[in-house]
Backbone as CSV, one residue per row, in Angstrom:
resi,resn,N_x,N_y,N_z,CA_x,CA_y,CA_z,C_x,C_y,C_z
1,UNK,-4.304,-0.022,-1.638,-5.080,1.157,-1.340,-5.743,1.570,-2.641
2,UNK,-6.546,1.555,-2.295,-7.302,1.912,-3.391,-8.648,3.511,-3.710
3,UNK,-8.393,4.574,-4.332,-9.424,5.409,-4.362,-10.564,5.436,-5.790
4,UNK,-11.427,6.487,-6.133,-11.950,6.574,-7.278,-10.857,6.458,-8.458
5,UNK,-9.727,7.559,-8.055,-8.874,7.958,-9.345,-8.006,6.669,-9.443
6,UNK,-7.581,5.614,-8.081,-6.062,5.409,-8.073,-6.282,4.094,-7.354
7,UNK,-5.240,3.156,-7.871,-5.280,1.776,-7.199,-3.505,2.113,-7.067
8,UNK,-3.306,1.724,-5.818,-1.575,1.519,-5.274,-1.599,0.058,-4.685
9,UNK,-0.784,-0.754,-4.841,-0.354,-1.693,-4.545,1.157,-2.361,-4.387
10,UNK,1.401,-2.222,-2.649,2.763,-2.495,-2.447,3.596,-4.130,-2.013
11,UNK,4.221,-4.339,-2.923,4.846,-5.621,-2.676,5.556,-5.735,-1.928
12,UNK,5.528,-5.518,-0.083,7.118,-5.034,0.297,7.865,-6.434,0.674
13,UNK,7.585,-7.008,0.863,8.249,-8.509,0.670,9.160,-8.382,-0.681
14,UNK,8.775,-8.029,-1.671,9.701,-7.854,-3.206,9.877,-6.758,-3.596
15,UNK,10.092,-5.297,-2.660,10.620,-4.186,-2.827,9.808,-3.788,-4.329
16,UNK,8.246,-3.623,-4.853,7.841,-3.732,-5.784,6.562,-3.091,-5.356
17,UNK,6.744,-1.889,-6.128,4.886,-1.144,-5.708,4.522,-1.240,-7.400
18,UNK,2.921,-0.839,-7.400,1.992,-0.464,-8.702,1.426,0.604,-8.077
19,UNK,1.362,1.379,-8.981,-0.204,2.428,-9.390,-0.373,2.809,-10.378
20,UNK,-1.760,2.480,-10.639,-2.429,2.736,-11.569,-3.692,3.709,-11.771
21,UNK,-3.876,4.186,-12.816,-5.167,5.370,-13.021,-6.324,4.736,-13.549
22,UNK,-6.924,4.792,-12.489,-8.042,3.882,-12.747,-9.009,4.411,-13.717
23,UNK,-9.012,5.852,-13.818,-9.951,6.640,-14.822,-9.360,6.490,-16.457
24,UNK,-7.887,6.655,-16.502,-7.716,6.921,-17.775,-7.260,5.286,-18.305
25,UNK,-6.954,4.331,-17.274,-6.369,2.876,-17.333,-7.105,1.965,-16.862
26,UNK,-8.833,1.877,-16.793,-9.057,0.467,-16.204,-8.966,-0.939,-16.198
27,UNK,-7.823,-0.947,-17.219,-7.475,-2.449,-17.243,-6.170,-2.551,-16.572
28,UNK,-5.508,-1.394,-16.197,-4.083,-1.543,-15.509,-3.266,-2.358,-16.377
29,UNK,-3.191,-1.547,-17.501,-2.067,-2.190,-18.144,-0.889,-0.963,-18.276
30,UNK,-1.149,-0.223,-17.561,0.734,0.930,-17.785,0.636,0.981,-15.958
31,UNK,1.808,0.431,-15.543,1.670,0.736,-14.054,2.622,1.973,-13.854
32,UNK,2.199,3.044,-13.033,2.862,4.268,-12.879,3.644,4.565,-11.907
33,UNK,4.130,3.499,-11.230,4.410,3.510,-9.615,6.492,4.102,-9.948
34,UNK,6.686,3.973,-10.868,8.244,3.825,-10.554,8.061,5.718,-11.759
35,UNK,7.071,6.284,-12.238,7.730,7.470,-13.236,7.108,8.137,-11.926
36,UNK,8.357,9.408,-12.076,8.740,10.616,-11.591,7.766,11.386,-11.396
37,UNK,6.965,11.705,-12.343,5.154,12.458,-12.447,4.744,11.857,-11.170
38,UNK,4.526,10.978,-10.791,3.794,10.123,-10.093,4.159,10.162,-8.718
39,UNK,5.351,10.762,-8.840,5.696,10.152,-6.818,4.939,11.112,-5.549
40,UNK,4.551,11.770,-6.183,3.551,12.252,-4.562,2.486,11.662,-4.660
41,UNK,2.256,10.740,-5.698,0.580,9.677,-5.408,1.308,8.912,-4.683
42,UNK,2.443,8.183,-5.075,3.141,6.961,-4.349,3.002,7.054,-3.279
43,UNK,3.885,8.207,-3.038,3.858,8.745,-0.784,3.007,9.187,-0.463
44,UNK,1.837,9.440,-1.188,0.521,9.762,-0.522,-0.505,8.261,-0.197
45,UNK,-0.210,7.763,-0.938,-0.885,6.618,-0.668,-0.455,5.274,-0.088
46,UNK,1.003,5.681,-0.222,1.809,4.346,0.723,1.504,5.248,2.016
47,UNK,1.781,6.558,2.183,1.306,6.763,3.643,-0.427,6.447,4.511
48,UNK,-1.604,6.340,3.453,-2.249,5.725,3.735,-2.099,4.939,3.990
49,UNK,-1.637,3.959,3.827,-1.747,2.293,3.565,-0.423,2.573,5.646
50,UNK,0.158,2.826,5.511,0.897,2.988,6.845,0.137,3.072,7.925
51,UNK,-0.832,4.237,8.028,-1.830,4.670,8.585,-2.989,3.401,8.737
52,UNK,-3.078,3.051,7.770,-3.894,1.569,8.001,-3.809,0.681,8.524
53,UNK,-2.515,0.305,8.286,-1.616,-0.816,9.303,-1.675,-0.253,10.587
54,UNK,-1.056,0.806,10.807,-0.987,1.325,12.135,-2.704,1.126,13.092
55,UNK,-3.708,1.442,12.066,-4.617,1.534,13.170,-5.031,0.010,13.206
56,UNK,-4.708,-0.789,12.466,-5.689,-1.899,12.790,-4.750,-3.359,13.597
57,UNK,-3.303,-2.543,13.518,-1.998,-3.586,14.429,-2.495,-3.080,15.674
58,UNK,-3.224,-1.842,16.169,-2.845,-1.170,17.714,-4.466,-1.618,18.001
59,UNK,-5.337,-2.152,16.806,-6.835,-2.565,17.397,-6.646,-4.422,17.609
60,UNK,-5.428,-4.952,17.484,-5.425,-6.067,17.369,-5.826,-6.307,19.028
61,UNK,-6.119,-7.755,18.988,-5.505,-8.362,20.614,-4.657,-8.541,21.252
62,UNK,-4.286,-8.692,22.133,-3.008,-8.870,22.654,-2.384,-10.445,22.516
63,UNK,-3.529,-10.850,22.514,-3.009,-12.880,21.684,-2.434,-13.037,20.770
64,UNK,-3.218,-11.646,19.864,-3.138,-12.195,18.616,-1.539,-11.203,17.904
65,UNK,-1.666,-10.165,18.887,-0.010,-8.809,18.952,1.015,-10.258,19.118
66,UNK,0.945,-11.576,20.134,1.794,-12.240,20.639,2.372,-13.223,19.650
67,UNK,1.387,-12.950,18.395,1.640,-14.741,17.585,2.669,-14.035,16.518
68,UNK,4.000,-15.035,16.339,4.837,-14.894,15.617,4.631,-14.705,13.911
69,UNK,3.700,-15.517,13.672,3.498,-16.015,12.526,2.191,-14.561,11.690
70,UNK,1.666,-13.930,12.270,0.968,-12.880,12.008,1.744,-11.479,12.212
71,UNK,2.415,-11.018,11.109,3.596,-9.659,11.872,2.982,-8.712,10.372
72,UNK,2.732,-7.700,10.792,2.493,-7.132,9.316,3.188,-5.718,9.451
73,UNK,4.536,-5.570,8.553,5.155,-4.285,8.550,5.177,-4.576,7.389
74,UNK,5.599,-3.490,7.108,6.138,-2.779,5.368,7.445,-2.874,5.691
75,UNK,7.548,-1.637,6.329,9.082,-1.406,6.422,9.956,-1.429,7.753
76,UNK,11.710,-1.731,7.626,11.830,-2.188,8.489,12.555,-0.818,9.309
């Protein structure tokens, strides 16, 4: 997920998020995802990213809802 201020990026396969400040960090070299300052960007933007999934799993097909090999959750 990405905005002007903020890039979030969640690994949930490896229990491993990033965010970064894209204004004061554009090379993303301090990732901010795990300090304390930071955690209402985290849940604000992992809840985007939820919201995203959600709308575009419920716009899928129903072929494509059926195939094993295409499953996209975060969490379980």
């Amino acid at each position: 997920m990405r905005t002007e201020k903020w890039k979030y990026v969640d690994f949930y396969k490896h229990d491993y998020e990033q965010l970064y400040d894209l204004e004061n960090d554009p090379q993303e070299a301090r990732n901010l995802a795990n300090d304390p300052a930071y955690a209402s960007i985290v849940n604000e933007l992992s809840q985007k990213v939820d919201e995203y999934i959600a709308y575009y799993e419920a716009a899928r097909s129903e072929e494509v809802a059926e195939r094993n090999t295409f499953i996209n959750v975060r969490r379980d």
